[in-house]
C-alpha positions as CSV (number, residue, x, y, z in Angstrom):
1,X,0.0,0.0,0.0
2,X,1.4,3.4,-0.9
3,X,1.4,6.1,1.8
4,X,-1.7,8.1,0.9
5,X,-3.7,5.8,-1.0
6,X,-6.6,6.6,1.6
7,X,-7.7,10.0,3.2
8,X,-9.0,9.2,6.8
9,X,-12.0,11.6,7.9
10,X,-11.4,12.6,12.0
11,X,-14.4,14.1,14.0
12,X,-13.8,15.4,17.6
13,X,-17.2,15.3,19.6
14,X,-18.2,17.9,21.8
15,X,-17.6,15.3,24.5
16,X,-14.2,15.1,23.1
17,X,-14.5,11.5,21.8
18,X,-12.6,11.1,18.6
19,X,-14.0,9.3,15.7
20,X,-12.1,8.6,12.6
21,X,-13.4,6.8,9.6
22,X,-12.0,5.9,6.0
23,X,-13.1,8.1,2.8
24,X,-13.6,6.1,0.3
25,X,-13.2,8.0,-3.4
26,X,-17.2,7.1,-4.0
27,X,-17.9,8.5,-0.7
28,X,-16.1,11.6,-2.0
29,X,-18.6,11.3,-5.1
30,X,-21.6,11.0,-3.3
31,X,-20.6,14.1,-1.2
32,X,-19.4,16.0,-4.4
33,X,-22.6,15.2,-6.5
34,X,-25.0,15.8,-3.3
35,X,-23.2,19.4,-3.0
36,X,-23.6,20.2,-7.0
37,X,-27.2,19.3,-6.6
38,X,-27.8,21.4,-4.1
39,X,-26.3,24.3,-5.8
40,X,-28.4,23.0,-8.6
41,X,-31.7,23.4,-6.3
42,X,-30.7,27.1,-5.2
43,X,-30.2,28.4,-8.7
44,X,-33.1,26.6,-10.1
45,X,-35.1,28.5,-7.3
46,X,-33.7,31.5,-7.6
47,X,-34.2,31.4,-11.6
48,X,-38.0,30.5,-10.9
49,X,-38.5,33.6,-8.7
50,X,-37.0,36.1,-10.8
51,X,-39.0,34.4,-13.5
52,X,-42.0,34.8,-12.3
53,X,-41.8,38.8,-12.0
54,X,-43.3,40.4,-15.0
55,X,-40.9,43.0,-14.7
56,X,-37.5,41.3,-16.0
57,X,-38.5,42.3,-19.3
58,X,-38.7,46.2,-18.6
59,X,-36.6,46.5,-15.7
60,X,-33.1,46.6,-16.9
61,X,-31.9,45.6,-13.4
62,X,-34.2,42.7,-13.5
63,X,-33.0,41.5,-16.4
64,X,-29.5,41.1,-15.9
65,X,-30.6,39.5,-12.5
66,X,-32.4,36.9,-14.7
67,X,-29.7,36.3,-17.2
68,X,-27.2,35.9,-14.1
69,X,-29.6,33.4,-12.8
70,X,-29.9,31.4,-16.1
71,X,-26.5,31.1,-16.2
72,X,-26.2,29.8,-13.2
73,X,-28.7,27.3,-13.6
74,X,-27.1,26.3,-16.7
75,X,-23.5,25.8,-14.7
76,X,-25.0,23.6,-12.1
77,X,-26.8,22.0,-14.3
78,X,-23.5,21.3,-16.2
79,X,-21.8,20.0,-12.9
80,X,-24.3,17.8,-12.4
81,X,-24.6,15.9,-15.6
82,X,-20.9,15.7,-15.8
83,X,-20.2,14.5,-12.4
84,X,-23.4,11.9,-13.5
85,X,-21.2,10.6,-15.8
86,X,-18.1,10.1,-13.7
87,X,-20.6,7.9,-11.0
């Protein structure tokens, strides 16, 4: 076995018990795609409420809010279907 072949995950409790556990790298996946569709959720929402004001269209403010929003919908969106892929 080579010398960092595994990452090793330590907690200290408030009681001050220590608890160490092994990462595996799909542990690290899970966590990684569970974190990219959460970012995925907040920009989705975020897109929807701008969305739904009639005034992104006029309101020049607005509407640069709403493009910033697509976009970011579209990069989490991206994250996720690539990290899919790597699962």
């Amino acid at each position: 076995m080579e010398m960092f072949d595994e990452l090793i995950s330590t907690t200290i409790k408030p009681d001050g018990t220590v608890e160490e556990r092994r990462v595996t790298e799909d542990a690290l996946k899970a966590e990684a795609m569970q974190e990219a569709c959460g970012m995925f959720l907040t920009a989705e929402r975020k897109f929807r409420k701008l969305n739904a004001n009639p005034d992104r269209v006029t309101d020049p403010r607005l509407n640069v809010e709403w493009w910033d929003a697509l976009d970011l919908v579209y990069r989490a969106e991206k994250t996720v279907w690539i990290g899919r892929a790597h699962v």
